[in-house]
C-alpha positions as CSV (number, residue, x, y, z in Angstrom):
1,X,98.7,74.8,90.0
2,X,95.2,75.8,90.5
3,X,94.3,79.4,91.4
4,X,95.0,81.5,94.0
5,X,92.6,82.2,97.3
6,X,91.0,85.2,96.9
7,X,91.6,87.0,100.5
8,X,87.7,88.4,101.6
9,X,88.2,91.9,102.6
10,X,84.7,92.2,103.2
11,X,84.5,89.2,105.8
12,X,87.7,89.9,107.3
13,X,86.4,94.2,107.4
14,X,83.3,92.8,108.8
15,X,84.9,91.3,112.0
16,X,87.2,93.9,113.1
17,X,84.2,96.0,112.7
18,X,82.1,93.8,115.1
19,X,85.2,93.4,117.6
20,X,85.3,97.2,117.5
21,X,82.1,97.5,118.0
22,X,81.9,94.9,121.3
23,X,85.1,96.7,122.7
24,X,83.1,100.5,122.5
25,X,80.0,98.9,123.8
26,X,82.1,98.0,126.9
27,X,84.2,101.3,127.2
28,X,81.1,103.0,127.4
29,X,79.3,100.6,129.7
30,X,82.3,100.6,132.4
31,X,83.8,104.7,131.6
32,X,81.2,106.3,130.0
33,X,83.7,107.1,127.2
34,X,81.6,107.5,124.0
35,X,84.3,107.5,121.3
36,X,83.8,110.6,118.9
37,X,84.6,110.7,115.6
38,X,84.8,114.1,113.4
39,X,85.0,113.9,109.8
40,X,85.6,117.8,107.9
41,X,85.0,117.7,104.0
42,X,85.8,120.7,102.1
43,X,84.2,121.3,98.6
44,X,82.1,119.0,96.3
45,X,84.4,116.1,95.2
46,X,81.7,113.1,94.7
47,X,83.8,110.3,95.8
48,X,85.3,111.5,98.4
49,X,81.2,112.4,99.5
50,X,80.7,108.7,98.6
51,X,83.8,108.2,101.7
52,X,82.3,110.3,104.2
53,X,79.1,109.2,104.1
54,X,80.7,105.4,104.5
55,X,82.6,106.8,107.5
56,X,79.9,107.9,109.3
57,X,77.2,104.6,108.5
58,X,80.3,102.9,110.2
59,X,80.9,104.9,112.7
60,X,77.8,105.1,113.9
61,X,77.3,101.6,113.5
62,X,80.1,101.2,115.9
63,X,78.6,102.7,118.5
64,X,80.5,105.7,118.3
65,X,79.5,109.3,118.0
66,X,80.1,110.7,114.6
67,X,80.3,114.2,113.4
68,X,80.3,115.8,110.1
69,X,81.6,119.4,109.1
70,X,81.2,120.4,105.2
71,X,82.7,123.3,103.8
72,X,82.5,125.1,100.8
73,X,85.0,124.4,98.2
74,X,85.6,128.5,98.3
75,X,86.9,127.9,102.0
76,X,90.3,129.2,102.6
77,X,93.4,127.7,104.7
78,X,92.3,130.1,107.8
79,X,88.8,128.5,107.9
80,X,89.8,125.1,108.0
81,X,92.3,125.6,110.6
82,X,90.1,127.2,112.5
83,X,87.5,124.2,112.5
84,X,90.9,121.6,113.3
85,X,91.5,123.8,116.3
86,X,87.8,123.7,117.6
87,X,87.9,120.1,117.1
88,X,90.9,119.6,118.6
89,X,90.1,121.7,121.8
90,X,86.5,119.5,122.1
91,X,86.5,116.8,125.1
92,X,83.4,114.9,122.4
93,X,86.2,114.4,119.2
94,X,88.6,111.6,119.7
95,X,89.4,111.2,116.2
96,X,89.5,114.3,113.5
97,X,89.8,113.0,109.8
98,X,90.6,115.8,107.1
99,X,89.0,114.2,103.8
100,X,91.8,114.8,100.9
101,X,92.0,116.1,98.2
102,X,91.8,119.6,99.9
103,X,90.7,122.6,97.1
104,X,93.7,123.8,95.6
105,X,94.1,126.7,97.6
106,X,94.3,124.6,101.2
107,X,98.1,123.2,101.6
108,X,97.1,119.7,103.0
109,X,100.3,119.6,104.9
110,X,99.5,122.6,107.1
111,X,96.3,120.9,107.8
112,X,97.3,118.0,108.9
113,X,100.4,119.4,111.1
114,X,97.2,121.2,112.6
115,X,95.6,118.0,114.2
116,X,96.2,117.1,117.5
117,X,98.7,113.9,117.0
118,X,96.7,112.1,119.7
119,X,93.6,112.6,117.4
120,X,95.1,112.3,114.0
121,X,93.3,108.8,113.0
122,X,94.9,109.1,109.8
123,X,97.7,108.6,111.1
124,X,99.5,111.4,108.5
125,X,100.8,113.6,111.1
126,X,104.8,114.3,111.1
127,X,104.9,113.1,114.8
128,X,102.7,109.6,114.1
129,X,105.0,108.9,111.2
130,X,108.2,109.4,113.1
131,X,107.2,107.3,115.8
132,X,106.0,104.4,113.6
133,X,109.5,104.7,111.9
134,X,110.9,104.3,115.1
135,X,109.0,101.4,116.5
136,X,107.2,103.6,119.2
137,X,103.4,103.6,119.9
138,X,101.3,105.4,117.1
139,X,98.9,106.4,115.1
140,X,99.1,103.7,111.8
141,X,97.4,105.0,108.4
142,X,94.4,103.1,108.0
143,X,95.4,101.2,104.6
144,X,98.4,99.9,105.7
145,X,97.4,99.1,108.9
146,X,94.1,97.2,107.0
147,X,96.8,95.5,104.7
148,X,98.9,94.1,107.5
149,X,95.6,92.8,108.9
150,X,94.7,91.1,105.7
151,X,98.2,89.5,106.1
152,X,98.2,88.2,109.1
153,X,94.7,87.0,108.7
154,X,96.3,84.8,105.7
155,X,99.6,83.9,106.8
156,X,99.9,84.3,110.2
157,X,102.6,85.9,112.1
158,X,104.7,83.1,111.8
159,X,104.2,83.0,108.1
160,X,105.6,86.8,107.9
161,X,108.6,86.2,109.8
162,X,111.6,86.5,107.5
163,X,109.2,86.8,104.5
164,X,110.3,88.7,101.4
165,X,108.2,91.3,101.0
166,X,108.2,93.8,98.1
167,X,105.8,97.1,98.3
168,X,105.4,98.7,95.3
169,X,104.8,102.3,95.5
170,X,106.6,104.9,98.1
171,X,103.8,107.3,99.0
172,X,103.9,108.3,102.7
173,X,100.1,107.5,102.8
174,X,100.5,103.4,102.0
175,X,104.2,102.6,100.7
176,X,106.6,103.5,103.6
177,X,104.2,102.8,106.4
178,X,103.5,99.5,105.3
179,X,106.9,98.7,105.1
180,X,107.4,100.0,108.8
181,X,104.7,97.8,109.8
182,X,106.4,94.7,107.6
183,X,109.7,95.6,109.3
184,X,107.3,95.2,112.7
185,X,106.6,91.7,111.3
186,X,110.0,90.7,110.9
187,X,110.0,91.0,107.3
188,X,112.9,91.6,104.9
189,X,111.3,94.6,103.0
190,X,112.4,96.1,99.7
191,X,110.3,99.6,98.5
192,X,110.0,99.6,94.6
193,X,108.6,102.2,92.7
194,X,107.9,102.8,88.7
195,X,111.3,103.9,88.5
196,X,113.4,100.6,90.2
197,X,115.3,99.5,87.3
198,X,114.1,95.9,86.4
199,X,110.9,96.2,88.5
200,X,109.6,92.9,87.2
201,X,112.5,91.0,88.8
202,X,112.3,92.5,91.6
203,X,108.7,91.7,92.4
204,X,109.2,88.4,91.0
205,X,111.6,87.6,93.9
206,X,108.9,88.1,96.6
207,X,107.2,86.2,98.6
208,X,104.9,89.0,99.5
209,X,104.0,91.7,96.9
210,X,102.2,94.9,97.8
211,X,101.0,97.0,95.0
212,X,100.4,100.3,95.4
213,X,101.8,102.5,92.7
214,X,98.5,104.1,91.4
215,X,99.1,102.3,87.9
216,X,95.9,100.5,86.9
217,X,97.2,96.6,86.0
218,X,100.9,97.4,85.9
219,X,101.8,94.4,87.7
220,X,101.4,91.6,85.0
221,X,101.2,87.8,86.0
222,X,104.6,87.3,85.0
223,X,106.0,89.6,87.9
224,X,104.7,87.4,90.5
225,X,106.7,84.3,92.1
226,X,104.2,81.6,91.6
227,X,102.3,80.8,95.4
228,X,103.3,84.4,96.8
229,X,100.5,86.6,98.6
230,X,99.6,89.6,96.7
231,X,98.0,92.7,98.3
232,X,96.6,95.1,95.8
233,X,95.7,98.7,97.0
234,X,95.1,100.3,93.8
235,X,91.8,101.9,93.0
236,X,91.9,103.0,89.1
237,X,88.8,103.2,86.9
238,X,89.1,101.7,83.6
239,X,86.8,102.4,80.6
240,X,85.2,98.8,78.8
241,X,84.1,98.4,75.5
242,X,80.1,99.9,76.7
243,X,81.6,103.2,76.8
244,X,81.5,102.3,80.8
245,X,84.1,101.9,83.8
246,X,85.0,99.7,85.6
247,X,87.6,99.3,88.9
248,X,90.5,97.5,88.4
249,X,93.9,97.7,90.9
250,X,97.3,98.4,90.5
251,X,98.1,93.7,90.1
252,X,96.6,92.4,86.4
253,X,93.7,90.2,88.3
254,X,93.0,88.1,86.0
255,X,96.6,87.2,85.3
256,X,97.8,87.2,88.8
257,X,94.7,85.0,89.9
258,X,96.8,82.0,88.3
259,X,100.1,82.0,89.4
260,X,99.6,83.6,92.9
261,X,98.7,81.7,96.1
262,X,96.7,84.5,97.0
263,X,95.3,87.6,96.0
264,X,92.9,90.5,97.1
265,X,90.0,91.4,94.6
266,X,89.6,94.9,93.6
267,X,86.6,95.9,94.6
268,X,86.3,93.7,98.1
269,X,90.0,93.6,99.1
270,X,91.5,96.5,100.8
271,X,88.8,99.0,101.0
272,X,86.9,97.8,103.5
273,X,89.8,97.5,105.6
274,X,90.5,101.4,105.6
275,X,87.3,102.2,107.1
276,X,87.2,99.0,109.6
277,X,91.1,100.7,110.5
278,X,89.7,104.2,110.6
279,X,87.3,102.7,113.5
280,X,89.9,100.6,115.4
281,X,92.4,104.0,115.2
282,X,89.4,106.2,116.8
283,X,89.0,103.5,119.1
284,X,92.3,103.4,120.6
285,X,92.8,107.7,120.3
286,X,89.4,107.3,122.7
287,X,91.5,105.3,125.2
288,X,94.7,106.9,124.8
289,X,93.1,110.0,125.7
290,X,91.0,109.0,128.6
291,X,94.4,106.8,130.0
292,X,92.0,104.0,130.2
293,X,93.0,100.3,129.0
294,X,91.2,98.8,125.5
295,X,89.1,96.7,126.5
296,X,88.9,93.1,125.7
297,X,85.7,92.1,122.9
């Protein structure tokens, strides 16, 4: 057996970014909705300045309006709150995106209950991920929704139907949306975690592994069913033998590169699909909130 395709999240990024971008070019030319999209950082983190400042290339790229608020890390609960509501009461802001982590004196979870559901493009609101669990019409977090798009890109939806899935990891951010969303599919889904007692048998029974536990190379070649798609959302810096890092995921790549059918790279797999989702969720909040149709690319 030879090794595995390596799914392109780049390429596939790159033409949900360009449909987007057709789609608001004609929203704008027949409505003269301008989809807005507001992006509030808090503190100095210096990654998650390295994410905003993504967001907002591709935003604007998009043709969308895109607007930055940064705080001081010093900011209290009451400030940010206060920005949410002006954001949520402005006719230009279709999407609001809170960057996490929050300072440790901000409870993320009163932020978020703060946003506007219809404007949540995070898709982390209480009402967004009760109606996803219940098969209504919602906002989807942006890395699941990317990883379902990865899938299927690779397999089709007729390759999903009935598919054994296994998602590794239970965070409300990737684990149980993405199994909604393989449920969606017609899936048969199990949720793992780093306490499932014989983990390694349990992925190895998949035809469809998603990894994201947070554990840089946990999953070892020997986990994965030889042919099955893996999907690797891990993001873990590892140090090399320079005394330099480097980013590996939560699937041993060089081990599951030769028993898998296919595999995401980490870097070029899932991340570009967040930000490509973040634009296709600001997208439709634009629409949903104007009651006017997407429009076709």
């Amino acid at each position: 057996m030879g090794e595995a395709t390596i799914i392109d999240g780049k390429a596939i990024a790159l033409k949900v970014r360009q449909d987007v971008a057709a789609r608001v070019a004609r929203l704008t030319t027949t409505t003269g909705v301008k989809p807005g999209l507001a992006v509030v950082l808090v503190g100095e983190d210096a990654a998650s300045q390295v994410y905003v400042r993504s967001k907002g290339k591709a935003t604007r790229e998009a043709g969308m309006e895109s607007f930055e608020f940064r705080m001081p890390a010093s900011s209290t609960a009451d400030e940010v709150l206060a920005r949410v509501a002006e954001l949520n009461a402005s006719d230009e802001v279709n999407g609001i995106l809170v960057q996490l982590p929050l300072p440790d004196q901000i409870d993320e979870h009163h932020v978020i209950d703060a946003i506007d559901p219809l404007k949540d493009v995070d898709g982390f609101h209480a009402i967004n991920t009760g109606r996803l669990s219940s098969g209504q019409e919602a906002m989807v977090p942006c890395t699941p929704l990317g990883c379902q798009i990865l899938l299927r890109e690779h397999l089709g939806t007729d390759g999903l139907k009935g598919a054994n899935a296994v998602i590794v990891g239970r965070s409300n951010i990737v684990g149980k949306p993405m199994a909604q969303l393989l449920l969606q599919d017609h899936c048969t889904v199990t949720i793992a975690h780093s306490r499932t007692r014989d983990l390694a048998d349990v992925v190895r029974r998949a035809d469809i592994v998603v990894a994201a536990v947070g554990r840089p190379e946990m999953v070892r070649g020997d986990w994965i069913r030889p042919g099955a798609t893996v999907i690797d959302v891990g993001v873990n810096r590892m140090a090399r033998d320079d005394g330099k890092t480097r980013l590996v995921g939560d699937v041993c790549f060089a081990e599951g590169v030769k028993v898998a059918g296919a595999i995401t790279p980490v870097p070029g797999g899932v991340g570009p699909m967040t930000i490509a989702c973040l634009l296709v969720n600001t997208l439709h909040a634009a629409c949903r909130q104007n009651q006017v149709a997407v429009p076709e690319a």
